[in-house]
N, C-alpha and C positions, 0 to 999 in steps of 0.2 A: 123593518127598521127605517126610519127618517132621520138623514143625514141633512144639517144644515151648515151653510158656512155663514163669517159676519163679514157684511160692508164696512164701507168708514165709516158709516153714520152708524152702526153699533145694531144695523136692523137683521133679523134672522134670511139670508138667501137660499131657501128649499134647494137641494143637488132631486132632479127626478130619476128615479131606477128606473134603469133602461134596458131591454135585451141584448146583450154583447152581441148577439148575429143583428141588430139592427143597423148598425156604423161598422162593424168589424167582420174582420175573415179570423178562418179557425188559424191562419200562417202568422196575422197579426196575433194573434193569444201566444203561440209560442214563440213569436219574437218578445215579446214581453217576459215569457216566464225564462228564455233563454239569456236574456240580459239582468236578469233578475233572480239567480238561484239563491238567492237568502228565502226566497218567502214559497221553498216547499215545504218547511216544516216547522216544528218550534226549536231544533236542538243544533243548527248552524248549516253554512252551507252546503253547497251543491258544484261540482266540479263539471260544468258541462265537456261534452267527451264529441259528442253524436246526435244527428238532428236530421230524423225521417232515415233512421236506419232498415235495410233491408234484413230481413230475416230470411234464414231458409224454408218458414212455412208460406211464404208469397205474401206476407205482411209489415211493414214499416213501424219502428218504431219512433215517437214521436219525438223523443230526445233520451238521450242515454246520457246518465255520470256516474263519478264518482263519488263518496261523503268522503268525510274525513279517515274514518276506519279503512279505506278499500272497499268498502261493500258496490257492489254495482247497481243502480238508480234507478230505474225504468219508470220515465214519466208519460203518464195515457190519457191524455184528454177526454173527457166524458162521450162528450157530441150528443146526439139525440139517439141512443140507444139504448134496450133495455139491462136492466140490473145486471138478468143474465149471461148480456156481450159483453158489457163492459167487464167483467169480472176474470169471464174467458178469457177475453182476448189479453188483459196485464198476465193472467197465469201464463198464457203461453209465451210470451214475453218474456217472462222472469225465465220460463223452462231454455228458453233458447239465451238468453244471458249468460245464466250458469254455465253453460261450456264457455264461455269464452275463457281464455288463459292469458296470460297477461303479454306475451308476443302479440295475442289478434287485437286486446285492448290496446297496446302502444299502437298498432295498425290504423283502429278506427280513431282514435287521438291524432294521429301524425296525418289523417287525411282530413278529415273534419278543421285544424289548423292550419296546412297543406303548408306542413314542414316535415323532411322526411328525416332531420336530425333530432327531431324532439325525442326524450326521454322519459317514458312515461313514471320511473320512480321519481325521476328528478322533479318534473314537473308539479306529481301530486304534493310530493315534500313541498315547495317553493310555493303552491298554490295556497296550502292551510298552514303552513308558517310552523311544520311541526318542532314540536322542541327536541332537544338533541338526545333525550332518550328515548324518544318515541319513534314506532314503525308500524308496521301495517301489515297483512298478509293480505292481498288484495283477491279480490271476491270469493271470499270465504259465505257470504252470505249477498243474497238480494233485496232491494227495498223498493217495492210496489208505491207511486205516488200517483194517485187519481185526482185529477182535476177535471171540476164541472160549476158551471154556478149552479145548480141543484144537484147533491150527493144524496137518493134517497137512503130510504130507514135499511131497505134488502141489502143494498150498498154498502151502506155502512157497520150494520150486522154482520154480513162478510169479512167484512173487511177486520173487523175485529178478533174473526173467532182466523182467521186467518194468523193475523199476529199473535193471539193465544195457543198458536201451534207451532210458532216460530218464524214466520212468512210475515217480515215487516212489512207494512200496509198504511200510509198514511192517505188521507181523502183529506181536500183543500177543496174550500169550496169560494168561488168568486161573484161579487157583487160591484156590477158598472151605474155609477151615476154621473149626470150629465146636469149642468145648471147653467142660464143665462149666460150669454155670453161665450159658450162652448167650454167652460172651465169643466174637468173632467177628473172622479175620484176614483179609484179603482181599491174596493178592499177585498183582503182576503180570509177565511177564518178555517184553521183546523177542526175539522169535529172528527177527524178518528190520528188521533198516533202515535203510528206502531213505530216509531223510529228505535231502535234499540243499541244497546252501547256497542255492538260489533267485537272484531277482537285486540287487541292489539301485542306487540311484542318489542325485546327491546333493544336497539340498533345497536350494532356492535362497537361503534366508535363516538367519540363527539364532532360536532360538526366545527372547522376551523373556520376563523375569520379573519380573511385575507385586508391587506391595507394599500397606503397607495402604491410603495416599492413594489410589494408582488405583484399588484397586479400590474404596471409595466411593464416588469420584467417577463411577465407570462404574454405580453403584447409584442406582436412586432415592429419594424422597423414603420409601418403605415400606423398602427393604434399608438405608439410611443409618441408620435407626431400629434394625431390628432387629441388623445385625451386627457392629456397637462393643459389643452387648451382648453377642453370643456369644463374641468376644475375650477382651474381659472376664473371662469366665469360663473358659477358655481359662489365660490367664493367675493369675489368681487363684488355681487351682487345679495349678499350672504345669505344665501341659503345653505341649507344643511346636506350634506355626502355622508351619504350612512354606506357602509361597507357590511359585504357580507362572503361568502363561500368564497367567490372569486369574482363577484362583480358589486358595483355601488348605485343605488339612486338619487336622485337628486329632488328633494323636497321642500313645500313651503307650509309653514304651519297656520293651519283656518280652525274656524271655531268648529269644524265636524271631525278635525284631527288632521292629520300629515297628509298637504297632497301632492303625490309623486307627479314629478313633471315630465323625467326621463331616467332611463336605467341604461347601465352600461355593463359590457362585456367584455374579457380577453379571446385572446385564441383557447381553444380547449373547453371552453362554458357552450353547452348546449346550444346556445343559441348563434356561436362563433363572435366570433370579433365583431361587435357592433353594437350601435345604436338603438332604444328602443323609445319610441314613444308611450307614451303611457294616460292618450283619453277618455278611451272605455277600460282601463282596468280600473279594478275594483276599489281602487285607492285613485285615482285619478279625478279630474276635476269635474267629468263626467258624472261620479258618482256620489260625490265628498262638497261639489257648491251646488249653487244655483243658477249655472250657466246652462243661458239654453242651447238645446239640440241643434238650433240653426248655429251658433256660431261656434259648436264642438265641428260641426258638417264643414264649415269654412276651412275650419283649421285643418280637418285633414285632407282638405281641397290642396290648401299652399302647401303641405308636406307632399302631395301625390305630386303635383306641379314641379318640384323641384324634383325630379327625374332620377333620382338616386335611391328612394325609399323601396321598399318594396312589404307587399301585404306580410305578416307574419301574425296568423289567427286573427286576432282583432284589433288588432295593432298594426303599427307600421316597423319598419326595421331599415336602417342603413347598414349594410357589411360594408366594413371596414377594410376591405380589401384591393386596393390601392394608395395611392399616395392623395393625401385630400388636399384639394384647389384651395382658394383662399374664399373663393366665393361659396365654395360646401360650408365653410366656416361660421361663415356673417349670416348666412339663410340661414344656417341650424339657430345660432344666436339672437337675428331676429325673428324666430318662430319662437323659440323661449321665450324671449322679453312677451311677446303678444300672450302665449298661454300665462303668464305670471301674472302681469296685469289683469286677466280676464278674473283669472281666481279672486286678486284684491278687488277689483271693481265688484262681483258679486259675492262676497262675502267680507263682511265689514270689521269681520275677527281675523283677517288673513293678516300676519307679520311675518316679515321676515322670521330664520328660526335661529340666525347668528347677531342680531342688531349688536353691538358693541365692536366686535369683531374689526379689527385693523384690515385696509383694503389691501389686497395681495398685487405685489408688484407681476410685470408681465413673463419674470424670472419664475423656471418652478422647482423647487427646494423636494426633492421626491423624497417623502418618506418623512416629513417634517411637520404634514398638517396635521392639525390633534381634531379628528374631525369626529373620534368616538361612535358609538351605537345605540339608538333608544330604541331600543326592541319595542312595540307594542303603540306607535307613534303613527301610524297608519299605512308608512310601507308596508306592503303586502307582506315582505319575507321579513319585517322585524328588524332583529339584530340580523338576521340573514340573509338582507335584500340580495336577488341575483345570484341567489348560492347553488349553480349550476358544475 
């Protein structure tokens, strides 16, 4: 396949197929495929969980997830070995998956984000945005994902009759080109999969959504302080506060959909009282404009600098557990205004998602803003953002 791109002047630019080991290591492939679990399959994503996981046969697995259903993920990079390793070594894999029980999955979840209050139900809920009669019975089944830039025919044969026996088995196969100027495409194409509907079952309740009363009320005397003032600004500035379970994001609407700027949380929500940035999640600016890498890397330069954040998976997180200075305030709010900007500056469909909107005085009216729900608007949790 001859991939070209077009200049200004309207002339064809050849991209050259390149060998991924030429410029790359096998750790840069799975940073790639780890920041990127949309493109294991054709049927949605990938909950990454685990990354060069140890097994008890004295072998690593290369990343382990979740899907939607609960089924557990086993992703095995090709490398240069034959049909018949590569084959083995995912079966053994899967074979050692299957024991796990959903205690040692919240386990390897809670280290891999290195929080040890994480909730593995809660999270997969909040990660694929499931609707409120939907659940899961988690690793009822496993799903073999092989990745190589050349998946041969034995391979794939396998792989098939494997899924014809119930052993979902999908094989993705990757193609790197490189064009003047170092501009860089990377495609990928399914040729076997076995992705299967899994099972599902049906939750015994619906899920509530909380608004701003409750959630101060579920806040203490430090988040009661600080979170009528990030509203505030929120509004002020009009953007949208979508609410969900027990917590709310904060969104600006771009032409690739809703991008969440921050989430917030009460006491009692998985993640505790606090703050969450939001530049590599999935709905974040990272992923939804075309801002580049260097200045997502700035940004959470000034958040690490400002001494209060700390790592929470891929994220950063401020707990809320003191009383906040005045200057926590104006840094959290001048790093907003910078990310907000960034979004409009690269993406030329970014507006606000309340233009009309009367500006909110410095008073806050709790339980008064009609700030509503658009499920399906790019927050991650929907109508349910932060529903921990």
């Amino acid at each position: 396949m001859r991939v070209f791109g077009i200049d200004a002047a309207g002339a064809f630019d050849e991209y050259a197929r390149l060998p991924f080991e030429a410029k790359h290591t096998e750790a840069m492939l799975e940073d790639w495929l780890e920041s990127n679990p949309d493109g294991f399959g054709e049927k949605g994503s990938v909950l990454i969980m685990g990354r060069q996981l140890a097994t008890d046969l004295g072998g690593s697995i290369d990343l382990l997830g979740l899907d939607r259903n609960g089924n557990v993920v086993v992703v095995e990079l090709k490398r240069d070995r034959t049909p018949r390793d590569v084959i083995a070594q995912a079966l053994e894999y899967a074979a050692f998956a299957e024991k796990l029980d959903v205690p040692e999955l919240e386990t390897v979840l809670r280290t891999y984000l290195g929080d040890n209050d994480i909730s593995l139900v809660d999270y997969h809920r909040e990660y694929f945005d499931l609707a409120k009669d939907e659940g899961v019975a988690f690793n009822k089944s496993q799903h073999l994902v092989i990745v190589g830039q050349q998946v041969t025919a034995p391979i794939r044969e396998t792989a098939a009759y494997l899924g014809s026996r119930g052993i979902l088995t999908t094989c993705v196969e990757f193609t790197f080109f490189e064009a003047e100027g170092g501009k860089r495409l990377f495609t990928r194409d399914v040729v076997v999969d076995g992705h299967g509907g899994g099972r599902r079952q049906a939750v015994s309740a619906p899920r509530h959504e909380t608004n701003e009363a409750e959630f101060l009320n579920a806040c203490d005397e430090h988040g009661r302080d600080l979170f009528p003032r990030v509203l505030d600004w929120a509004f002020k500035n009009n953007h949208k506060v979508s609410w969900g379970e027990k917590g709310f994001s904060i969104g600006l609407e771009s032409k690739s959909g809703r991008v969440v700027l921050c989430y917030g949380y009460p006491r009692g929500a998985v993640y505790g009282q606090s703050i969450h940035t939001a530049l590599r999640d999935r709905y974040g600016l990272g992923k939804l404009t075309a801002v580049p890498i260097e200045a997502i890397e700035e940004l959470e330069g000034k958040v690490k600098a400002m001494g209060w954040f700390v790592k929470a998976g891929r994220q950063l997180k401020w707990v809320v557990d003191a009383q906040p200075e005045q200057e926590q305030t104006e840094a959290l709010f001048t790093w907003l205004d910078a990310v907000s900007a960034l979004v409009r500056k690269h993406d030329t469909a970014a507006t606000p998602e309340c233009a009309g909107r009367a500006p909110q005085g410095p008073s806050v009216s709790v339980g008064l803003r009609s700030t509503g729900s658009e499920k399906g608007k790019g927050c991650r949790f929907g109508a349910s953002c932060a529903s921990t």
